[in-house]
N, C-alpha and C positions, 0 to 999 in steps of 0.2 A: 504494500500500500504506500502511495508518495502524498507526502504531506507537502500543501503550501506553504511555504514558509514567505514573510513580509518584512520589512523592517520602512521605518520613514529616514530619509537623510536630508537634513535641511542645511544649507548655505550659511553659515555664519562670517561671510568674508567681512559682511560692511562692520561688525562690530569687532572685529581682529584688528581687520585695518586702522579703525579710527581710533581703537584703543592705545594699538602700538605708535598712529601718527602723535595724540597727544601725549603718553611717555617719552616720546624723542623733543619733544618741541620741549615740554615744563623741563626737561635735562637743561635746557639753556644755563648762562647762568642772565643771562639781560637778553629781556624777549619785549620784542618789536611790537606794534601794535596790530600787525600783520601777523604773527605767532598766538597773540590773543585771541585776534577772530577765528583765526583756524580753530584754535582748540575749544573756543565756546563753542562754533559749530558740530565740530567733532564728539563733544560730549554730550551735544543732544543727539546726534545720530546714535551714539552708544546706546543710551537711555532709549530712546524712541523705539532703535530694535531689536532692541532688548525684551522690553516688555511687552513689545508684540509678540515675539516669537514666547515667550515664559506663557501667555495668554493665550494664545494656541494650542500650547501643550498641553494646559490644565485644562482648556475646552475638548479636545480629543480624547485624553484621558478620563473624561468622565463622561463618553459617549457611551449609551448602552445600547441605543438604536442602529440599523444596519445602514448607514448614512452612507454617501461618498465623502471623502475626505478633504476630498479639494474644495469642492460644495460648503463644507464645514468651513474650513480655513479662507474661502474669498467673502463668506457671512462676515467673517470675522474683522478679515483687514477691511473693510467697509465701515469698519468704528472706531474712531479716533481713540490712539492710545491715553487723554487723559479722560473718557468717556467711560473705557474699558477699566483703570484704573477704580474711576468710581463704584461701577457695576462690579464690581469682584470685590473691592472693599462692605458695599452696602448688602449685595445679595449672594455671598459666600457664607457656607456654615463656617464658624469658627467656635474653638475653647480657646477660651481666654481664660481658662484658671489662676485664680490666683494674678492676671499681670492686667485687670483693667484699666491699670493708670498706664501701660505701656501701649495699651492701645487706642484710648483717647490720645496721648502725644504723637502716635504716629496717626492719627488720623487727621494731622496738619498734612499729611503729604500731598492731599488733593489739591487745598493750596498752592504750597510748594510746588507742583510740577505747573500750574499753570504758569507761577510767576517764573518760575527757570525757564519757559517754554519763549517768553515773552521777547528776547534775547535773540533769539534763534529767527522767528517771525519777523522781526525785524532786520535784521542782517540779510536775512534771502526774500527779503521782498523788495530789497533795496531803499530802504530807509537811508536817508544822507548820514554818511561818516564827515562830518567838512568843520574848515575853522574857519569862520571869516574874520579877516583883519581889517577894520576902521583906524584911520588914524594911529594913534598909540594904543589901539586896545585891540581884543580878541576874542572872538564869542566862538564857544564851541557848541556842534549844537548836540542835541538830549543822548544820541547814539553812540556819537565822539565820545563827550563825558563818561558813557562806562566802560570806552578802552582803555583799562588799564588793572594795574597787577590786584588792586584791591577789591575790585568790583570779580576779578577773574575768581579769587579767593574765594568770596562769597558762591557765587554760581559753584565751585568745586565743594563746599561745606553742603549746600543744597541738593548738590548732584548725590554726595555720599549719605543723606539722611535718606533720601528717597528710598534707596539701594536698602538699604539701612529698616526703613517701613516696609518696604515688600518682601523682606526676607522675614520680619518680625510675622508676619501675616500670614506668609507661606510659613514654618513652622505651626502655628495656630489653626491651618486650616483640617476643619474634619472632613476630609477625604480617602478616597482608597490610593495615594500614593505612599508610600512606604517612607520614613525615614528619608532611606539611602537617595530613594527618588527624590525629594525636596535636596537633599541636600547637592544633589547633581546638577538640577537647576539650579541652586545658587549660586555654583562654583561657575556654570557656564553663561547665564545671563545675569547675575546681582552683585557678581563679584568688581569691588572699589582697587583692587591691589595694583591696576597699574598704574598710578595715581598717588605714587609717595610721597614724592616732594612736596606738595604748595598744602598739604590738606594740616 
């Protein structure tokens, strides 16, 4: 008797690459304000497919219908990753034993990714980076003003909380993924380790 055997392989290039681009850039030791943008960009591609693909996973994994799969997954990326966030935080079963203070603070994160998100929106829709110069003075305008290492800062503390809340959630949640399985998603989409320096 020959059994079918299946397995899913899915592309994690964009989140390799954008990982490894800002680990080489934050190496700097004086990064440009062209190294900034790159990596604010970078960091929400991380984030963004990240958590789509972690959403995916937990969506498939708790199919018990004889669905197509692809069917499933283009349902899926049809809903904005801070939507899908929402919807898995509000209507996931979770134990929170014991940690409901840990899960009211990470439930800033819905927050949080809108405002990280905010950044990104603006830089790829072309929002003006410009300084105009009057006379003796300087006006930069609202975009200019958060290139630079301290607003970068910020957006990486925020990037790491988030990472930080969805892993607190995934442990938390009551599902049929095992242990081992959360912790395999963490390592592969939640994980902050490339990411030493500025955080």
């Amino acid at each position: 008797m020959k059994e079918e055997v299946s397995f899913w392989k899915e592309s994690n290039y964009l989140i390799i690459s954008n990982k490894e681009k800002c680990n080489k850039l934050i190496s700097y030791s004086e990064l440009s304000d062209n190294d900034i943008i790159d990596i604010l960009i970078s960091l929400h591609i991380v984030l963004e497919v990240s958590l789509n693909t972690l959403y995916r996973h937990l969506a498939l994994f708790s199919l018990k219908k004889n669905i197509d799969e692809f069917e499933v997954m283009k349902n899926i990326d049809n809903i904005s990753f801070i939507d899908k966030t929402i919807l898995f935080i509000y209507n996931s079963k979770f134990d929170f034993d014991g940690k409901l203070d840990q899960a009211t603070e990470y439930h800033k994160i819905i927050d949080t990714i809108k405002d990280f998100s905010n950044i990104r929106n603006k830089l790829l829709h072309g929002h003006t980076i410009s300084t105009i110069h009057r006379g003796g003075t300087r006006e930069d305008s609202e975009l200019k003003k958060k290139i630079n290492l301290e607003y970068l800062k910020e957006q990486i503390k925020k990037f790491c909380f988030i990472l930080k809340g969805i892993c607190f959630y995934l442990d938390c949640l009551d599902s049929n993924l095992t242990q081992q399985g959360k912790e395999d998603l963490k390592r592969e989409y939640l994980s902050d380790d490339f990411l030493p320096h500025l955080r």
